[in-house]
Phi, psi and omega in degrees: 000133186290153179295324205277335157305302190298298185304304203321268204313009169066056140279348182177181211265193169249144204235159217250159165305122182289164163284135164328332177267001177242026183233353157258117187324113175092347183294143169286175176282119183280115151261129152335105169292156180301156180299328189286344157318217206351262203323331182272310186340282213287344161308309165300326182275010194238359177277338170277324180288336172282356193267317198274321179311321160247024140247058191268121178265095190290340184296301188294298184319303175295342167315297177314322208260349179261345179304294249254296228238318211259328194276330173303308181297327183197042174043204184283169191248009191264114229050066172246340165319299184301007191222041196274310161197110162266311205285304168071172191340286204286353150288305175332321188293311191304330185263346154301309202292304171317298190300350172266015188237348169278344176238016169320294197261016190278187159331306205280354200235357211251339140336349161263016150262012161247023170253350201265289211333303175321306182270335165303307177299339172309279200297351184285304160341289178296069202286327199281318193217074179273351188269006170286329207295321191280340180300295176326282163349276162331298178306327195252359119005244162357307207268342184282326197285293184318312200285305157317316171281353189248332176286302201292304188321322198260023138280343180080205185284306212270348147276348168278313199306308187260006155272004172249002155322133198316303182314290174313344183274314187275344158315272221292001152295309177305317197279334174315291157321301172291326165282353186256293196307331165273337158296313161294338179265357158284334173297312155303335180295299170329319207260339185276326158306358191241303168319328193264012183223160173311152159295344185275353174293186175102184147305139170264028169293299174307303181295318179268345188240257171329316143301064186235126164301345199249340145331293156314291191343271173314343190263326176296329178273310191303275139020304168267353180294315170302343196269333165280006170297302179241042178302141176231325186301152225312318185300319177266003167305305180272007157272012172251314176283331161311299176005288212277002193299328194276328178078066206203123175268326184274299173323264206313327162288341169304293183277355165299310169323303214290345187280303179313301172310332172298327191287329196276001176295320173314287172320307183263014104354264185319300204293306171322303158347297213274321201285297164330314158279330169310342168272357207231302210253042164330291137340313169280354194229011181284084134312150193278130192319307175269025153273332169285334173267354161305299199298312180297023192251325207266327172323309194279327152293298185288356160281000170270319169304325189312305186246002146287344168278317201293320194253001159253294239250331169271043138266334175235036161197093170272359172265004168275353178237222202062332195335341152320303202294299176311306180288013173063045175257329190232155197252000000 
């Protein structure tokens, strides 16, 4: 007998389509927040972000991270180009992995710990296989780092020297920079608009596709695979010119991947980490779909706020940031 016969004959209710939060075992019931809930988050997550962003001491952090990774690793760096060979090929990878662990917590890089909220829930979907979301992730990392590293390699020595000019690094960092910030903060807008509603609601574009773990997954990579594009710091300036020395599009896509993956060891480190115990402690880690697209909204304004004020709006009113500096708190 068919369902809509058993209603006729008044045997049951008529059956309605489950919601995305009720086809998973054990999920709890998402209730939708008020709309002004999700919108005070990400205004609060993007009021931190914009705070840390202007007492961000860039002296101290980049200092740390060459202190930490590059002086242990491979000593000082500075003119290390010039000196490929003496040093030759199988240095590069040593000097990928430092110049990428050195810019793990920098400016350029530190807005990618406001994706793991996401992609933790992300791999929390993905019950069957959660640890593809950070290997996808990685992978498009990895691919974005290779397609750059086969550019900066095929330009040679004397084209990277004048495509790593300060003027040209910092151009293409505002815009690069400025541009992952408005992606993230339409993605929070995004995730916060998920909040305020059933999961079953939307377009059915947003409900079958973009919520796909492997979806975040690729959307998350692409945002950090872009921070190696407009990287201005001092260290990956000259791991781009040791880079370009062979004048080798395959050399350079190698070692550029292993330096973007290296940046992402830390994070994704952590996300792994983060995922493993959620497996182990389940019951404690079940959240309702829309308090998991809160949180992740309010992360995410603030890796989005972090970097259109650091890297667009005190580039071009620098006297609205700094604020260390200005107050005579950082030398």
């Amino acid at each position: 007998m068919s369902s809509g016969t058993t209603w006729r004959a008044g045997l049951g209710e008529p059956p309605t389509a489950p919601a995305l939060s009720d086809v998973q075992p054990g999920a709890p019931r998402s209730v939708p927040l008020a709309w002004w809930q999700p919108a005070a988050g990400v205004a609060a997550g993007a009021l931190l972000g914009l705070s840390i962003a202007g007492m961000w001491n860039v002296r101290a952090i980049d200092g740390l991270g060459v202190a930490t990774f590059v002086t242990p690793l491979v000593g000082p760096f500075e003119g290390m180009a010039a000196r490929f060979g003496e040093f030759g090929y199988a240095f590069g990878a040593r000097f990928a992995v430092a110049a990428g662990l050195a810019a793990t917590a920098t400016a350029s890089n530190l807005a990618t710990f406001s994706l793991l909220p996401g992609l933790w829930f992300a791999a929390r979907a993905a019950r069957t296989a959660p640890l593809k979301v950070p290997l996808i992730m990685a992978a498009v990392v990895a691919a974005i780092g290779s397609l750059y590293g086969a550019f900066i390699g095929r330009m040679g020595p004397e084209g990277a020297a004048a495509f790593n000019t300060s003027g040209i690094r910092s151009a293409q960092s505002f815009v690069v920079f400025g541009t992952l910030g408005l992606a993230l903060l339409a993605w929070a807008a995004y995730r916060a608009s998920l909040a305020a509603r059933q999961s079953s609601e939307g377009p059915e574009l947003s409900r079958l596709f973009l919520a796909q773990p492997a979806v975040t997954a690729v959307m998350a990579g692409l945002i950090a695979g872009g921070f190696s594009l407009g990287r201005p710091l001092a260290v990956f300036r000259e791991f781009l010119l040791y880079t370009s020395q062979p004048n080798s599009a395959l050399y350079g896509a190698a070692v550029v991947a292993l330096q973007s993956l290296a940046t992402m060891a830390i994070p994704l480190g952590l996300l792994v980490c983060a995922i493993q115990l959620g497996r182990v402690r389940a019951s404690a880690t079940v959240i309702a779909p829309c308090r998991a697209a809160f949180i992740s909204a309010v992360a995410m304004g603030g890796g989005g706020a972090f970097l259109v004020f650091y890297w667009g709006i005190q580039r071009v009113w620098p006297w609205l940031g700094r604020w260390g500096f200005q107050l005579g708190l950082y030398q």
